[in-house]
N, C-alpha and C positions, 0 to 999 in steps of 0.2 A: 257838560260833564254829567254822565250818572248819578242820580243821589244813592249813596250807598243805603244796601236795607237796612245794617244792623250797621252801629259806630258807639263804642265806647270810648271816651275820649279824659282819659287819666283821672278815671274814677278811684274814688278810697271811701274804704267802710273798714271800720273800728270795734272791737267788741273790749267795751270799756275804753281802755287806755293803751290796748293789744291793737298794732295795725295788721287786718286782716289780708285787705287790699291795697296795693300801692300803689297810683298813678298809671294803672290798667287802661291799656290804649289797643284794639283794634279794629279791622275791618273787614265786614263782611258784604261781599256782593250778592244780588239777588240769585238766586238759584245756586250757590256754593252751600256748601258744607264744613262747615270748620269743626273744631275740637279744640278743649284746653286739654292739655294732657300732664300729669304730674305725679308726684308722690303725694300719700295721705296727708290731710293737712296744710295746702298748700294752698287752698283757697279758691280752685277750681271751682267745689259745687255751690262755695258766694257768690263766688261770680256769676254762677247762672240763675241764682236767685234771686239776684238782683236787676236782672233783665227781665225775670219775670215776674218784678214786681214784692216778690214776698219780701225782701227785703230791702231798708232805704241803703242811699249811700251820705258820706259824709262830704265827699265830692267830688269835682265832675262831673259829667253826662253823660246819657245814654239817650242815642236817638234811634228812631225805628222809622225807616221810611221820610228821613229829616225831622223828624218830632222827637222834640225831646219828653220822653214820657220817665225820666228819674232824673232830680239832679239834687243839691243840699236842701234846694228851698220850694220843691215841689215835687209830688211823683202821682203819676197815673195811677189808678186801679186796676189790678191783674187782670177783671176779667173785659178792661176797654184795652188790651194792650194789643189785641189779634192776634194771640200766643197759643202754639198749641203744646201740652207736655206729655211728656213717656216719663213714666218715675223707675226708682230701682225695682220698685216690688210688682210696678204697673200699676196699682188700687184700682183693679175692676172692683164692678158692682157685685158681690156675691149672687145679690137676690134678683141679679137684668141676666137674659140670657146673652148670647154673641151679638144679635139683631139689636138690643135695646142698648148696650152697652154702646154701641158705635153710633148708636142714634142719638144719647144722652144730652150730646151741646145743639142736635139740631133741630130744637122745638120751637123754633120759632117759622119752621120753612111749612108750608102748606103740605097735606098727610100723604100728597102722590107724592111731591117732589121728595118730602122725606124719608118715604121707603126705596124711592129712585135709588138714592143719595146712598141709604143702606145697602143695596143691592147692587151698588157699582162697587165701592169698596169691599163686599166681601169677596168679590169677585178677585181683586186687586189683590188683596194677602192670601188668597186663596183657601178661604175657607166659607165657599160658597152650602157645606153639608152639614156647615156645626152652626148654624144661624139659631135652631132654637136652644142649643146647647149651653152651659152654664157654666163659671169659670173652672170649677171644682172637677169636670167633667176635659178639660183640657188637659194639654201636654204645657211646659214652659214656653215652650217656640211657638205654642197657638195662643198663649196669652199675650206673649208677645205683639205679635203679629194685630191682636185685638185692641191692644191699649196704643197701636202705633194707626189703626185703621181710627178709632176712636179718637184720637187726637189732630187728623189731619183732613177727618168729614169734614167739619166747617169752614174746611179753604184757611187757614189761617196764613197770617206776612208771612209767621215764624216758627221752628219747632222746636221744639230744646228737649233735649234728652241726660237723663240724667244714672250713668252708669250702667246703659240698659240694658247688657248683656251679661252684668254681673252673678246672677244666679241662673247661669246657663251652664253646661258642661262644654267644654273646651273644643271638640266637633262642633255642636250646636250653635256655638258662639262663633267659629269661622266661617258657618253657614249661613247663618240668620243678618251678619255682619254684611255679608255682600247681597242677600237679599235686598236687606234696605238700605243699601244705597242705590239698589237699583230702582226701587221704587220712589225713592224720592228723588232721583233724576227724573222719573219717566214723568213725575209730575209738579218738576221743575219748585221743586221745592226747594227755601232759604232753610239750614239747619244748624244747629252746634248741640255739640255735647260734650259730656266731660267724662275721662277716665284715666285709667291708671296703668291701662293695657294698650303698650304701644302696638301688638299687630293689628289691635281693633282699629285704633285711631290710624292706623296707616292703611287698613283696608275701607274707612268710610269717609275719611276727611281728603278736601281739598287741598286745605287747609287747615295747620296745627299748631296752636301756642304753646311751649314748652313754660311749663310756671314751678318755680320756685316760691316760697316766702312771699307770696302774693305779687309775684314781679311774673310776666312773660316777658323770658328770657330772649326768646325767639318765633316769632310768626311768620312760618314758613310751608314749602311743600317738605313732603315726608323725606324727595329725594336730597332736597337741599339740610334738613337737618341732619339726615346719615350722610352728607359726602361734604358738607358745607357748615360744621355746627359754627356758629359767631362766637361762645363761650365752652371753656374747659366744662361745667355745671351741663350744658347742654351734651357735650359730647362724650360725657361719661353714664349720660342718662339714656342716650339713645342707645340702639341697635349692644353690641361686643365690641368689645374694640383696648389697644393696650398702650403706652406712650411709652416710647422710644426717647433718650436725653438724645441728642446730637449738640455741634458747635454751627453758629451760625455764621456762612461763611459771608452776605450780600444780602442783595433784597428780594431776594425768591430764591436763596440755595442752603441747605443743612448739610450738614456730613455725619454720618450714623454711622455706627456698625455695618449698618446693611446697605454702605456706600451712601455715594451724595443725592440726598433726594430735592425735588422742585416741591414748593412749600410755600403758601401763604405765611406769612412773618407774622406773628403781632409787635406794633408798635415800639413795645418797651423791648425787643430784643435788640440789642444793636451787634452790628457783623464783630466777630471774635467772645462774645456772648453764648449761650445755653438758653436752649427751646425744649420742649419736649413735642414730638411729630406723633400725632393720633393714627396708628397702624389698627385698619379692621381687619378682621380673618379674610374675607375677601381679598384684600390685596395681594395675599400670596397665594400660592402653588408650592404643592409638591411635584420637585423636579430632581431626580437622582442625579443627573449629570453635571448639577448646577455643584460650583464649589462651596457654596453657602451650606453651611451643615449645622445644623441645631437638633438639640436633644428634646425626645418625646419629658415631659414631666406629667401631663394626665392627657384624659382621652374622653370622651364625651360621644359615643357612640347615637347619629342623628336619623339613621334609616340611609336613605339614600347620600349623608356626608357623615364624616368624622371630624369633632370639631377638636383638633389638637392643642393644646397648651405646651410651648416650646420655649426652652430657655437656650438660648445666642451663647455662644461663646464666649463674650465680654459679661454673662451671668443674666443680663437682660432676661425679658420673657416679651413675646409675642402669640398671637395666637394664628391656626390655619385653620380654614375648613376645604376638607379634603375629601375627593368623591371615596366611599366605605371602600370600593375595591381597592383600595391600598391601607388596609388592615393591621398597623405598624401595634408594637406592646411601648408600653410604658421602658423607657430607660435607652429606646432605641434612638440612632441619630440619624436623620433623613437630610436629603437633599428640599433643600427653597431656595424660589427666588419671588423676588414682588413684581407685579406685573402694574401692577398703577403707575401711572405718570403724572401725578400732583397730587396734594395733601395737605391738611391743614398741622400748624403746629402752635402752642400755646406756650404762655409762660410759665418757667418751671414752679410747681408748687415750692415752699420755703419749707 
């Protein structure tokens, strides 16, 4: 079997008497990409601090490569860990131009291989014309681009990135997003990062740990967390989406308003019981002909969709996303129907 590259295995770190991290367990294979992804606060960017080193943990392991290089009663030096990092701000060198910035960790390689080495990667982020250039002289997406070329010269196991498209404008950031993940495919690179922006994390990760209160909730692909969350906390944090009460008829049947849907149970619901079924905009259509008729209440105009907020006749609310050419006002009642054929449903909050 594989050794995984990256395994953190029910790590905790404390700040004082505050558990930051709780029993933190994942895995990364070599060449994947993962992401913690969460709301502020929730222990993400410890977590990858602690991977790389800046900070201890209070327990558990972190192995890299099978080594365990953190655990209660020992931890490696950041810079033996073969770690490479992208920060939020990026911390180039003011006073190194492009050339010297990306050369920075490789002073140990002989002075041809070294300018090689420079000279393949500027090539790589594509900024083979700004080499004598300075950071102050850049755009955000070429400092970028610098502090990611800079970090992944010296071949490292690992790269960790930390929020990196945060001080990006919203274009720049869905462009720069699929940049590097295609560069760090093409050169099979191990990664994680952490943020807050789920289209980021669904456009560079492999894989995504959803974290609450220092817990990952769920470690999963992007598609399994929007169509498969394991917890109500996940699936109110992912993607839009709105819960539907039904009665639970069996072991994979609800009965809603919006008829009997197939349905993942949880556990504690037993048949003749109350579920609530997580309805995304996705699963319906507007369909005029359909007898299902629900009242426009607002409208979210998206370019080429309309993302409708519609309350059910039984007063419920669900939402559509509907292509703009059906241009409906607030107060108006349309035809739906859902077109999904399974779905998950959870216990109803108290």
């Amino acid at each position: 079997m594989t050794t995984a590259l990256l395994q953190l295995n029910r790590i905790r770190q404390n700040y004082g008497e505050h558990p930051v991290l709780r029993d933190l367990s994942l895995t990364l294979q070599k060449g994947e990409i993962g992401c913690l992804l969460g709301p502020s606060g929730c222990g993400k960017t410890t977590a990858l601090r602690c991977i790389a080193g800046f900070e201890s943990i209070s327990g558990g392991e972190i192995l890299i490569n099978g080594n365990c290089v953190s655990s209660a009663k020992s931890s490696v030096p950041p810079e033996k860990r073969q770690i490479g990092m992208v920060f939020q701000d990026y911390a180039l060198f003011p006073h190194l131009d492009v050339a010297a910035n990306i050369g920075f960790g490789l002073h140990r390689l002989p002075c041809n291989e070294r300018a090689q080495r420079i000279d393949e990667w500027l090539s790589i982020v594509q900024l083979d014309t700004a080499a004598e250039k300075y950071p102050h002289e850049l755009s955000g997406g070429q400092q970028q681009r610098v502090a990611l070329a800079r970090a992944l010269a010296p071949h490292p196991a690992l790269l960790l990135l930390d929020e990196p498209f945060s001080n990006l404008d919203v274009s720049l950031r869905e462009h720069l997003s699929q940049e590097v993940r295609e560069i760090l495919k093409a050169q099979h690179t191990t990664a994680i990062l952490v943020t807050h922006d789920q289209s980021e994390a669904f456009a560079i990760a492999d894989k995504i740990g959803v974290m609450f209160e220092g817990e990952i909730q769920q470690w999963d692909t992007a598609y399994n967390l929007y169509h498969r969350p394991e917890t109500r906390s996940v699936a109110d944090f992912i993607g839009q989406g709105m819960f539907l009460p039904g009665k639970v008829i069996d072991t994979d049947q609800i009965e809603t308003e919006l008829g009997i849907l197939h349905s993942k149970i949880p556990p504690e619901c037993a048949a003749g019981g109350m579920a609530d079924v997580l309805i995304r905009p996705d699963d319906i259509v507007h369909d005029e002909a359909s007898p299902q008729q629900a009242i426009i209440t607002n409208k979210a105009f998206q370019g080429a969709e309309i993302l409708y907020t519609l309350r059910l006749p039984g007063g419920h609310g669900v939402l559509a996303l509907v292509p703009s050419h059906y241009n409906h006002e607030t107060g108006d009642k349309i035809g739906i129907r859902l077109i999904a054929d399974h779905f998950t449903a959870f216990k109803p909050k108290n």
